[in-house]
C-alpha positions as CSV (number, residue, x, y, z in Angstrom):
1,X,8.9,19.7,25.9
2,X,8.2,16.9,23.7
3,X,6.9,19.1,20.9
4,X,10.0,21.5,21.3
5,X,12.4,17.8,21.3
6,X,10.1,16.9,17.7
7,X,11.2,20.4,16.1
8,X,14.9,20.1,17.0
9,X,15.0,16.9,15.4
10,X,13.1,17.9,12.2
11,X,15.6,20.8,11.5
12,X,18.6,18.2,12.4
13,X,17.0,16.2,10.0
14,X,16.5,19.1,7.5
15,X,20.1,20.4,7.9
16,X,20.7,16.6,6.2
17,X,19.7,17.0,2.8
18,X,22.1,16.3,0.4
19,X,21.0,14.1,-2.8
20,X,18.4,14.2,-5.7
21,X,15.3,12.3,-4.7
22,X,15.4,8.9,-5.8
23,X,13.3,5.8,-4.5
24,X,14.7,3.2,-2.9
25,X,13.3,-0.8,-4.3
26,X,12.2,-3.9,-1.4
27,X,11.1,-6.8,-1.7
28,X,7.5,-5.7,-0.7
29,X,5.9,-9.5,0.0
30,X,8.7,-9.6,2.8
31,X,7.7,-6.3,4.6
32,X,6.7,-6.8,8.4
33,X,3.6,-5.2,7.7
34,X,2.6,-7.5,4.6
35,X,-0.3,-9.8,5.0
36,X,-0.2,-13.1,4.2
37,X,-3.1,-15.2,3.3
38,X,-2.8,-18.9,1.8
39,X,-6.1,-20.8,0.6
40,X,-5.6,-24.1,-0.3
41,X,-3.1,-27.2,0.1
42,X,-0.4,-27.1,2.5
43,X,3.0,-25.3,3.7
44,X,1.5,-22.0,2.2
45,X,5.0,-20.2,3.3
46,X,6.9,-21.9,1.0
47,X,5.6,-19.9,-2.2
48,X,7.5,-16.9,-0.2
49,X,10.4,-18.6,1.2
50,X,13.1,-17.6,-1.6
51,X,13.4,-20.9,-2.5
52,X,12.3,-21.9,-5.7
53,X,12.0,-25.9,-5.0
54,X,9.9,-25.9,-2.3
55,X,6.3,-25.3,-2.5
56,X,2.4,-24.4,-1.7
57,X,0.8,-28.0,-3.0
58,X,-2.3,-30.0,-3.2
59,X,-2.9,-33.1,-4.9
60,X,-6.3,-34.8,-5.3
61,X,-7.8,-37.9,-7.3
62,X,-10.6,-40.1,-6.9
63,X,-13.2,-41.9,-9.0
64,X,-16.5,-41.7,-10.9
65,X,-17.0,-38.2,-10.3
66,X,-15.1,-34.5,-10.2
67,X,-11.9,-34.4,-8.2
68,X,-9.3,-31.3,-8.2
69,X,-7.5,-28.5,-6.1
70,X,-7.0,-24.8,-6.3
71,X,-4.2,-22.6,-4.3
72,X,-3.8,-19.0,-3.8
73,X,-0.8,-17.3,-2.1
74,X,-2.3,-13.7,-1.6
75,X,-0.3,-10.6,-0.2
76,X,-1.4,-7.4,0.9
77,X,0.8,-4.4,1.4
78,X,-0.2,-2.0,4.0
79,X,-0.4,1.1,1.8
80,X,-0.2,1.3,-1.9
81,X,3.2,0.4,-3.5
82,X,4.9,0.7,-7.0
83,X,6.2,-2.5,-8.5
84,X,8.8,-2.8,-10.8
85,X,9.8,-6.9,-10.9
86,X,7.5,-9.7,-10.2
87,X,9.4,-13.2,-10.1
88,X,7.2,-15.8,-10.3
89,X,7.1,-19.8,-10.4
90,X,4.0,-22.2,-10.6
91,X,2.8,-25.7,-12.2
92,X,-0.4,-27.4,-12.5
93,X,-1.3,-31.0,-14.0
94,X,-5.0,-32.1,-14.9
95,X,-5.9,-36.1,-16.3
96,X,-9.3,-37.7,-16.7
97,X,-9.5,-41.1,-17.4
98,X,-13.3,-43.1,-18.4
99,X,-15.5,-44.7,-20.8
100,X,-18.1,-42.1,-20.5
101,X,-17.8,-38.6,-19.5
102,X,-14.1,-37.4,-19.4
103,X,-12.8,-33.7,-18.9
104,X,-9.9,-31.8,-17.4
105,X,-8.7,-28.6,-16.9
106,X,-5.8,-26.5,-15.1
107,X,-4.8,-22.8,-15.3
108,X,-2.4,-21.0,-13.3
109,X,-2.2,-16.4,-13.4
110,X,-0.7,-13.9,-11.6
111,X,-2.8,-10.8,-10.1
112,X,-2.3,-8.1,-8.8
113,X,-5.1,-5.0,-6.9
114,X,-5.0,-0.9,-6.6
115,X,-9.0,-1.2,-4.5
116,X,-7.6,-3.7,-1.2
117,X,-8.9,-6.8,-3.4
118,X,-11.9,-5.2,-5.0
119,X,-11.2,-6.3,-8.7
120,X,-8.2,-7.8,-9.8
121,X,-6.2,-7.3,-12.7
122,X,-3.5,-10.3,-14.6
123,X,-0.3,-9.3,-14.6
124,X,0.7,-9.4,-18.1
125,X,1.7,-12.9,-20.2
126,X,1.5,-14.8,-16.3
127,X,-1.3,-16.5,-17.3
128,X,-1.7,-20.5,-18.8
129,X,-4.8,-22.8,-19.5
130,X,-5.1,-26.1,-20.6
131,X,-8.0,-29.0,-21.1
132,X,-9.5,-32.0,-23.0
133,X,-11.5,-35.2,-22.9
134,X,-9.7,-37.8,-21.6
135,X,-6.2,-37.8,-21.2
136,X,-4.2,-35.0,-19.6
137,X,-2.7,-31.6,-19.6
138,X,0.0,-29.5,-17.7
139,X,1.0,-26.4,-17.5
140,X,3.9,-24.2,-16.0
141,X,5.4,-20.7,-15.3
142,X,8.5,-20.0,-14.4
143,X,9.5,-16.0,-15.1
144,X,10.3,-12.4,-14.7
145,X,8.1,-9.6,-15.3
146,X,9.6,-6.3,-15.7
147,X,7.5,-2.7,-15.9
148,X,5.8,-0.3,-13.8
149,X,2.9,-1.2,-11.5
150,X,1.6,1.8,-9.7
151,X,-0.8,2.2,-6.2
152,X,-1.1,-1.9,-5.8
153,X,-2.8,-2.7,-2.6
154,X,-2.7,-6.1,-3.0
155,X,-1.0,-9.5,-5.6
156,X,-1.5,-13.0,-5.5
157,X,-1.3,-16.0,-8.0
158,X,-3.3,-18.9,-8.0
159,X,-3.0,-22.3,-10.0
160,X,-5.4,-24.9,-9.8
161,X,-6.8,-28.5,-11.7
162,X,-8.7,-30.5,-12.0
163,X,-10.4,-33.8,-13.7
164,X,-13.9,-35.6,-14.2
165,X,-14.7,-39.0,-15.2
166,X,-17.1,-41.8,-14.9
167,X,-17.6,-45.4,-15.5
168,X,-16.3,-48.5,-14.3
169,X,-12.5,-47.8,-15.2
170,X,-13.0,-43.7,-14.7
171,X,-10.3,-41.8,-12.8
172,X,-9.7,-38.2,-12.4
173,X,-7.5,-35.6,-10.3
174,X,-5.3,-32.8,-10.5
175,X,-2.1,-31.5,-8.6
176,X,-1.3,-27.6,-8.5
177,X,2.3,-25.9,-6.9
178,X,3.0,-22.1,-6.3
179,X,6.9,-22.1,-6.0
180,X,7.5,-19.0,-5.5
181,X,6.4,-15.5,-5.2
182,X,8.8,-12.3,-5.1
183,X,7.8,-8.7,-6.0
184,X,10.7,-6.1,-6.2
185,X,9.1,-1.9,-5.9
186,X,9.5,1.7,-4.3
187,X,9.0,1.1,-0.4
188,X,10.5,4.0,1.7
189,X,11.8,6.5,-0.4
190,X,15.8,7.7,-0.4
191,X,15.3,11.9,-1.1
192,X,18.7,12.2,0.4
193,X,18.3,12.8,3.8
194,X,21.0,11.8,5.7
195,X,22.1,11.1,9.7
196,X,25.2,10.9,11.6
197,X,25.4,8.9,14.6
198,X,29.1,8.9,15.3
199,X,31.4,7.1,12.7
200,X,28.5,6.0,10.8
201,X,26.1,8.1,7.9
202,X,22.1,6.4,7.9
203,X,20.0,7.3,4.9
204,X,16.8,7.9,6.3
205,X,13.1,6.8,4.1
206,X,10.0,8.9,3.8
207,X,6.9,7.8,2.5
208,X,4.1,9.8,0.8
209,X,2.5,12.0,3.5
210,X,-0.9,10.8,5.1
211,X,-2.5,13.0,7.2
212,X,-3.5,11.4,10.5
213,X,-0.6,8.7,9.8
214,X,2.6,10.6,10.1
215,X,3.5,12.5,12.9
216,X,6.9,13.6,11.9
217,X,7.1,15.1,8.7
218,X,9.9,16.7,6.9
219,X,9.3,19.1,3.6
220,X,11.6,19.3,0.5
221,X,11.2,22.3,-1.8
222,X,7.4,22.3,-2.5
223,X,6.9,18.5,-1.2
224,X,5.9,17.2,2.5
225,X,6.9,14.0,3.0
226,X,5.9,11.6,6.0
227,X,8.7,9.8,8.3
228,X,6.7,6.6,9.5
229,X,7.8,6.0,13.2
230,X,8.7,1.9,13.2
231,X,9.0,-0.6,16.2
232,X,13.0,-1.0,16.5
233,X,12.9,-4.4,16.1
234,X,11.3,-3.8,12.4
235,X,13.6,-4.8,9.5
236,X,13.8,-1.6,8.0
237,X,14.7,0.2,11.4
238,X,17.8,2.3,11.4
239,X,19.4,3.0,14.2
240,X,18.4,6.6,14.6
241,X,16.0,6.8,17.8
242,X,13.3,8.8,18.8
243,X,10.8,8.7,21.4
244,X,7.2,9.7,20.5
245,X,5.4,10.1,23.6
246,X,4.7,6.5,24.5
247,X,7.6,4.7,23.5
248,X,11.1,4.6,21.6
249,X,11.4,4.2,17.9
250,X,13.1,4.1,15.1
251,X,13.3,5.9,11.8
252,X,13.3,3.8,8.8
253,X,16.1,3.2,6.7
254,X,16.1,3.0,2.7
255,X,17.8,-0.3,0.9
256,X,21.0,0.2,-0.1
């Protein structure tokens, strides 16, 4: 009975068709199923938050001997994405004061993955550096980056500083912020298949098909496509239903 409920729904679904396929663009780092990971300093949601003046920070100093911090805000998608924009904002400041051995150093970069973390790759003109003796350095970031990113598993930025000094008057430290961190690509795809439920048309995603993942499916010329089945309280749930053996879900919507 089930099985017989899935097919009527697939050629309901079919008989919906009615655009060009075209993807649809999120805000991947805010995706449910994104995983977080902060290393380093403190309030590590903050270089996610939308807000551009708050931040992941650490601060360090000390004397007669090395003293610095280093931050990453990492993300990792839960299948392979395209990205389009990256908005990114981070500052680092290094200083090394002595009257015998002095340096300092800070550098901040964007990366991004297509192996789950495996190498890592700069996202283009992201990246800053500075150093010296004694004295200090600091550097910031505060841009767009516009292209085409395919398969990316995974993206992170990092900043860090950091100072050493010694004798009687040395001092040396560093302080490193990630502001913020936004990435704009193709999530659930918009190939024009459309519901009714009463007054109102939903435009429904698909995803790439992956066998063992998708259990509905829906196929467009010569293309199968996979219709992941989300929790209703997901933010991409529409409010077209289905119940998939276990327990009711929803079919995900595309960003309009």
């Amino acid at each position: 009975m089930r099985k017989k409920h899935i097919i009527i729904i697939l050629v309901f679904l079919a008989m919906a068709f009615n655009r060009l396929c075209l993807a649809e663009v999120a805000d991947i780092i805010q995706l449910d199923s994104t995983i977080h990971n902060y290393i380093g300093g403190s309030s590590g949601e903050d270089s996610i938050d939308g807000d551009f003046s708050t931040a992941q920070s650490a601060y360090a100093q000390g004397n007669n001997g090395g003293h610095g911090v280093a931050l990453y805000s990492e993300h990792t998608f839960a299948r392979p994405v395209t990205i389009f924009t990256v908005r990114y904002k981070m500052h680092a400041h290094a200083w090394a004061h002595g009257s015998n051995i002095r340096d300092h150093n800070a550098s901040i970069y964007v990366e991004y993955s297509t192996d789950n973390g495996g190498t890592w790759t700069t996202l283009p003109e992201s990246s800053a550096g500075c150093g010296g003796g004694d004295g200090y350095c600091e550097i910031s970031k505060d841009n767009t980056w516009s292209g085409e990113l395919k398969d990316i598993t995974d993206i992170r930025v990092y900043a860090q500083a950091s100072g050493n000094a010694s004798g009687d008057d040395g001092n040396a430290g560093g302080t490193a912020s990630i502001y913020e961190l936004q990435t704009q690509g193709i999530y659930y795809k918009n190939i024009g298949l459309k519901v009714k439920t009463g007054i109102q048309t939903v435009n429904i995603g698909v995803e790439d098909l992956i066998d063992g993942v998708h259990k509905l499916r829906i196929r467009k010329g010569d293309t199968t496509y996979g219709i992941p089945l989300l929790p209703i309280y997901d933010k991409y749930a529409s409010s077209v239903r289905i119940y998939d053996g276990n327990e009711i879900k929803a079919l995900p919507k595309t960003v309009q």
